[in-house]
C-alpha positions as a Python dict, from the first residue, in 0.01 Angstrom:
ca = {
    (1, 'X'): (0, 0, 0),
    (2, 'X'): (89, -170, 285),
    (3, 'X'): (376, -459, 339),
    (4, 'X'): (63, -664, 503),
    (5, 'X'): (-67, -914, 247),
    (6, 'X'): (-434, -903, 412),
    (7, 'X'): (-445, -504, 412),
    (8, 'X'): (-302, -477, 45),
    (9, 'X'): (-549, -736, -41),
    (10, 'X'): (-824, -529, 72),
    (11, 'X'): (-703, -214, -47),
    (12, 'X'): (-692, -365, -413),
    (13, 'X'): (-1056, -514, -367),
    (14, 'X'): (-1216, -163, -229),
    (15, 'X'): (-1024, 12, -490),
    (16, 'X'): (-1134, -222, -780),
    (17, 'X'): (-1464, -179, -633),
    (18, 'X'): (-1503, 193, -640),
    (19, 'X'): (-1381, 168, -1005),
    (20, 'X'): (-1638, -13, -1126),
    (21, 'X'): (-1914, 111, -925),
    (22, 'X'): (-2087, 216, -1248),
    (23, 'X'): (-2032, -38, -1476),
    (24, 'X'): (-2198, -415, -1544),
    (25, 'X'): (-1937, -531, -1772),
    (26, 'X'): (-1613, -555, -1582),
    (27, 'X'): (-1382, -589, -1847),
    (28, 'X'): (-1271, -457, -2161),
    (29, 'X'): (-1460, -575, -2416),
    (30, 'X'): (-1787, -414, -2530),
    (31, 'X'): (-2152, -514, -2498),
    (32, 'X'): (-2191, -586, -2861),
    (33, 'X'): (-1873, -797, -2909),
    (34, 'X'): (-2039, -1016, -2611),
    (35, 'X'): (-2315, -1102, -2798),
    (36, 'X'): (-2133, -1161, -3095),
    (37, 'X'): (-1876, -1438, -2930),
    (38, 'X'): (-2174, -1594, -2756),
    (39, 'X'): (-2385, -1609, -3073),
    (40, 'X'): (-2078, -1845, -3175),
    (41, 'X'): (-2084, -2092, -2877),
    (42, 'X'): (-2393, -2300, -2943),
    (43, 'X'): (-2422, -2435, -2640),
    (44, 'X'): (-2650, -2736, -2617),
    (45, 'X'): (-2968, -2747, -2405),
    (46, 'X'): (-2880, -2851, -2052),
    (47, 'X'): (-2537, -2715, -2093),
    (48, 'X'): (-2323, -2583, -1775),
    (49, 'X'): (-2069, -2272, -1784),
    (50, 'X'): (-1860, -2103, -1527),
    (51, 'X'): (-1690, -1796, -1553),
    (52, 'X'): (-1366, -1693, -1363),
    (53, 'X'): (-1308, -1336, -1243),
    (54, 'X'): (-1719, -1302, -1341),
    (55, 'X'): (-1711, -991, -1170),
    (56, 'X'): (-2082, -896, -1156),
    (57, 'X'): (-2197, -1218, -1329),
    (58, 'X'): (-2318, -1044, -1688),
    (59, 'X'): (-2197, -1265, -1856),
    (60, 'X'): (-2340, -1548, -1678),
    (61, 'X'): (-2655, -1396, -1654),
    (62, 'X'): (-2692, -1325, -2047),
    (63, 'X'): (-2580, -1698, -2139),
    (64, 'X'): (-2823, -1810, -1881),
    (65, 'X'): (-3089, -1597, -2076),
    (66, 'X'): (-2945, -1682, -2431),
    (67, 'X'): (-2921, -2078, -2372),
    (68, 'X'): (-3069, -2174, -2050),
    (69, 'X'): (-2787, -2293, -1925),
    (70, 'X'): (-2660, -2328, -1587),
    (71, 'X'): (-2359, -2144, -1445),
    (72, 'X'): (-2089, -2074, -1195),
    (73, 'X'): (-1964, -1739, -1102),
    (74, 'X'): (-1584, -1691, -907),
    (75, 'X'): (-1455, -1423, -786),
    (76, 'X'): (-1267, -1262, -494),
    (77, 'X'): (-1469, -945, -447),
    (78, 'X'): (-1729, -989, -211),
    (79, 'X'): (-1910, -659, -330),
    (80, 'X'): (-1925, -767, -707),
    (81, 'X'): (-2096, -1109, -587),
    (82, 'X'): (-2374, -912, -432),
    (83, 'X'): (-2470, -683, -678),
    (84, 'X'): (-2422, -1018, -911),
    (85, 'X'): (-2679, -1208, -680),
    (86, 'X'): (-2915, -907, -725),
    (87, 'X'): (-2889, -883, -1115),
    (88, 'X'): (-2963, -1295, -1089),
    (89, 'X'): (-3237, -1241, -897),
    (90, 'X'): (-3377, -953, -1081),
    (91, 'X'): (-3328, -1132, -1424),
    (92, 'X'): (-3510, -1414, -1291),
    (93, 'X'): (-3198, -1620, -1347),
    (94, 'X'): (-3114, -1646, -940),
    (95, 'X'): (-3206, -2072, -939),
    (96, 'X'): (-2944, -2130, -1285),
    (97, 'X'): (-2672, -1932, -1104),
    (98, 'X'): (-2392, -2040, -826),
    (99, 'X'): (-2149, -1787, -745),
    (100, 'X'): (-1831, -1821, -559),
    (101, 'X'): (-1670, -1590, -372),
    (102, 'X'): (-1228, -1741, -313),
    (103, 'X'): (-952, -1783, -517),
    (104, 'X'): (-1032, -2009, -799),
    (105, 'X'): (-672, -2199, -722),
    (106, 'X'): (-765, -2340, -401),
    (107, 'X'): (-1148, -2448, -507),
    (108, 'X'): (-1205, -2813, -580),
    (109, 'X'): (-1387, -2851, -936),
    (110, 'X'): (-1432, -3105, -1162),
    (111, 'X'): (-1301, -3165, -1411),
    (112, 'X'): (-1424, -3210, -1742),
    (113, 'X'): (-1769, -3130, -1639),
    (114, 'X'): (-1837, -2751, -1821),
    (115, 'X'): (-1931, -2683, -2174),
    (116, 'X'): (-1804, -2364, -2177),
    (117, 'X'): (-1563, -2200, -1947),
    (118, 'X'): (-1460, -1800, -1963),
    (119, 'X'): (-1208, -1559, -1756),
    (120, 'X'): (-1196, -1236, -1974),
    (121, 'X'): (-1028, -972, -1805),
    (122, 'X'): (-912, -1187, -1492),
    (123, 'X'): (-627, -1412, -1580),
    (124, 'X'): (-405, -1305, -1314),
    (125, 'X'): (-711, -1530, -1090),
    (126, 'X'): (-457, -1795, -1215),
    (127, 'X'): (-138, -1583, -1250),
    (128, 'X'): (-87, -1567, -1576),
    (129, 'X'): (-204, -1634, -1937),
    (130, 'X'): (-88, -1975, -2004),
    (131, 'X'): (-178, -2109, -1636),
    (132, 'X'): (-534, -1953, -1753),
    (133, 'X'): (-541, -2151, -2088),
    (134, 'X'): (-427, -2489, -1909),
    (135, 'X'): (-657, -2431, -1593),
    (136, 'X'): (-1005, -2352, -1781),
    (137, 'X'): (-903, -2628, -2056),
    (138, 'X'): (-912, -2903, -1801),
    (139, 'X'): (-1220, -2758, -1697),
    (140, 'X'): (-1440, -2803, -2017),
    (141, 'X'): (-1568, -3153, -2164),
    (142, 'X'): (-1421, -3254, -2491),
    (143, 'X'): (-1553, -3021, -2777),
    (144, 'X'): (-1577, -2757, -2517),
    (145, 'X'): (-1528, -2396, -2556),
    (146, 'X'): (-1281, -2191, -2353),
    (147, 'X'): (-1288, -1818, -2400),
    (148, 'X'): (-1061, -1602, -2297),
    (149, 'X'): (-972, -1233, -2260),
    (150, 'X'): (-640, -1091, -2162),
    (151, 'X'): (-545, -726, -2147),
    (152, 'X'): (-163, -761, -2157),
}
């Protein structure tokens, strides 16, 4: 890798990319254990979720599905969002659905506004575990539900 923060950065993102050219889930938790956590949220009708580090928005795009609920996607990889646009789009999903593309830490949102917020497989989008916790709590409305994967 190289000393230059901008070519390291892109080095990591193509990299990443080419890993997970041939999967939907971007993280390491299985399709069945998805379902499963999101049969527990309950989400009420009208509700809003974001998801940091969403990768290719599944996810998203299965709450969306599940609850009707509206959603935003972040993430840094630029390729990820596309394909995540598509799989909106082809779900019939595309109009529930903003996605991001930056570094979560430097994006202005509000606070207290989501009724569910996730990052599973992406806390380093915040640095580290805790900062995660803290970040995505002040995110969610009171009684919201924060969930939260972390591989180390």
């Amino acid at each position: 890798m190289s000393s230059k923060p901008g070519v390291e950065r892109l080095s990591q993102s193509k990299f990443t990319t080419i890993a997970h050219r041939d999967h939907t889930i971007l993280n390491p938790i299985s399709s069945e254990k998805i379902d499963r956590v999101f049969a527990l949220l309950d989400l009420p009708s009208g509700a809003r979720v974001i998801d940091v580090g969403c990768g290719k928005a599944e996810m998203l795009v299965r709450l969306i599905e599940r609850f009707g609920c509206t959603a935003i996607g972040v993430d840094t990889n630029p390729h990820f969002l596309a394909e995540a646009r598509a799989r909106a789009f082809d779900h019939g999903v595309a109009g529930q659905i903003e996605l991001l593309e930056g570094d979560v830490t430097k994006m202005k949102l509000a606070s207290e506004t989501f009724d569910a917020a996730l990052c599973v497989g992406a806390t380093h989008a915040y640095g580290d575990l805790a900062t995660t916790l803290k970040s995505l709590r002040g995110l969610v409305k009171t009684g919201g539900k924060v969930i939260v994967g972390d591989g180390l």
